[in-house]
N, C-alpha and C positions, 0 to 999 in steps of 0.2 A: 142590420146584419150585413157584414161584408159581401160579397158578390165577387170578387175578383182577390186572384193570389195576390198581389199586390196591397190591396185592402187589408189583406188579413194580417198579411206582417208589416205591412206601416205602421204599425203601437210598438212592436217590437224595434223596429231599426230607430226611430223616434229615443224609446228607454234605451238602446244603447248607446247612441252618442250622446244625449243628457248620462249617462253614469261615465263614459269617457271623456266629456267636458268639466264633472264635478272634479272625478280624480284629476285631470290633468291644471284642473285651476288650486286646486287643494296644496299638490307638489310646487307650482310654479310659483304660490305666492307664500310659500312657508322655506323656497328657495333664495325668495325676495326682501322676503320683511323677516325671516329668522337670523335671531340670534348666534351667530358662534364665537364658540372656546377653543381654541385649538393649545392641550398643553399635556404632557406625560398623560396622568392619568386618561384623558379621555382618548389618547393613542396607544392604551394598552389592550390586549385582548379582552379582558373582562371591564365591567364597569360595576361591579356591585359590590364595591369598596372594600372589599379585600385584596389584597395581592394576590396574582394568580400564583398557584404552587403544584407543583407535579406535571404529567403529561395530560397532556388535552386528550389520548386516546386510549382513555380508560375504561375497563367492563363493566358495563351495566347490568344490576342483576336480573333473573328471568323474571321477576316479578312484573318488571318494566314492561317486558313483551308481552306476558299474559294479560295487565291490564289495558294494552295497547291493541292486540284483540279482541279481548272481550267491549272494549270503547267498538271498533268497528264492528263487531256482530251487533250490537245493539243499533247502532247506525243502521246499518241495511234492512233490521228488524223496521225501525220507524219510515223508512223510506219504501220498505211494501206496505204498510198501513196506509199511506197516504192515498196510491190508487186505489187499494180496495174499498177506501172508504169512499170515496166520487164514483162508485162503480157502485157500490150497494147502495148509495141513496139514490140511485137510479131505476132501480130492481121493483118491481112491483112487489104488493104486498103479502103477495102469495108463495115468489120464488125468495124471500129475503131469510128463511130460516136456515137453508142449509149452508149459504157462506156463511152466516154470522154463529153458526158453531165450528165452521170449520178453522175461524177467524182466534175464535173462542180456544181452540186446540192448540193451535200455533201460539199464540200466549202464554200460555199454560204449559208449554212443550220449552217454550224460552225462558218463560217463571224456573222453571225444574231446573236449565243449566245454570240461570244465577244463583239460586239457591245454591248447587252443586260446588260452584267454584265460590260461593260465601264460607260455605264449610271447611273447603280445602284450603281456603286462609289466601285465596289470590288477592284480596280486598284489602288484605290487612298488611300495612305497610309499617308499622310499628315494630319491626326487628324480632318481634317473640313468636317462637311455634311452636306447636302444641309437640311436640317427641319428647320421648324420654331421653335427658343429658346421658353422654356419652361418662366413663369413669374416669375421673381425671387419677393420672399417674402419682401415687405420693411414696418416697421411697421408705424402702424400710428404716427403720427407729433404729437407731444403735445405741446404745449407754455406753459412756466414756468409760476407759476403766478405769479402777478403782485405783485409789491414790498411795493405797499398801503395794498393792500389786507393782505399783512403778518403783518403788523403793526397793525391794524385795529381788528387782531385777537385773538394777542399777549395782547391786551390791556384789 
């Protein structure tokens, strides 16, 4: 058991510069021993072998953002799970029923808004929604007239 602040974060300053000597050898010899091409294609903006076409700064629809939120509430959701769970295996056997309904609720509470935005079609990235099509415009019918009629008038 550590005894001194010192002690306590020497494991941590240790893993940091082993994961800053990993990366910085990773870069330095993929700098060293890699391969390059330098030729149009790989100097254009895109690289996934189409030609790029149109402007780069184009709308993205709100679907984007809604599942781009709903990724982060779920995020934050799993990252309170985690202390409460080192916090409740801590908990004697007596006090451990009321966080783990309250844990209980909170899931349940977060179950209800996925469910809510599965219904509302935020999931469903496939182009189709559930509304009724709007009426499409179709002009009215005329019949040509009649081919006595044009004679008839000609005369």
């Amino acid at each position: 058991m550590p005894t001194t602040y010192a002690e306590t974060w020497f494991p941590v300053l240790i893993q940091i510069i082993i994961a800053v000597g990993v990366a910085g050898a990773m870069i330095g010899l993929s700098a060293i021993l890699g391969h390059r091409v330098r030729d149009a294609v790989k100097s254009s903006p895109y690289e996934s072998g189409m030609k790029p076409v149109g402007n780069a700064r184009e709308r993205f629809s709100v679907k984007f953002y809604l599942v781009a939120m709903v990724f982060i509430l779920f995020d934050i959701e799993a990252i309170f799970l985690y202390p409460w769970a080192v916090v409740y295996r801590d908990l004697n056997k007596a006090a451990r029923f009321f966080p783990f309904i309250e844990m209980v609720l909170f899931i349940v509470l977060v179950l209800c808004g996925f469910f809510y935005i599965w219904k509302k079609g935020v999931l469903d990235w496939s182009g189709r929604v559930d509304r009724p099509e709007a009426p499409v415009y179709q002009p009215p019918i005329t019949e040509p007239p009649a081919i006595e009629e044009e004679t008839e008038r000609a005369a």
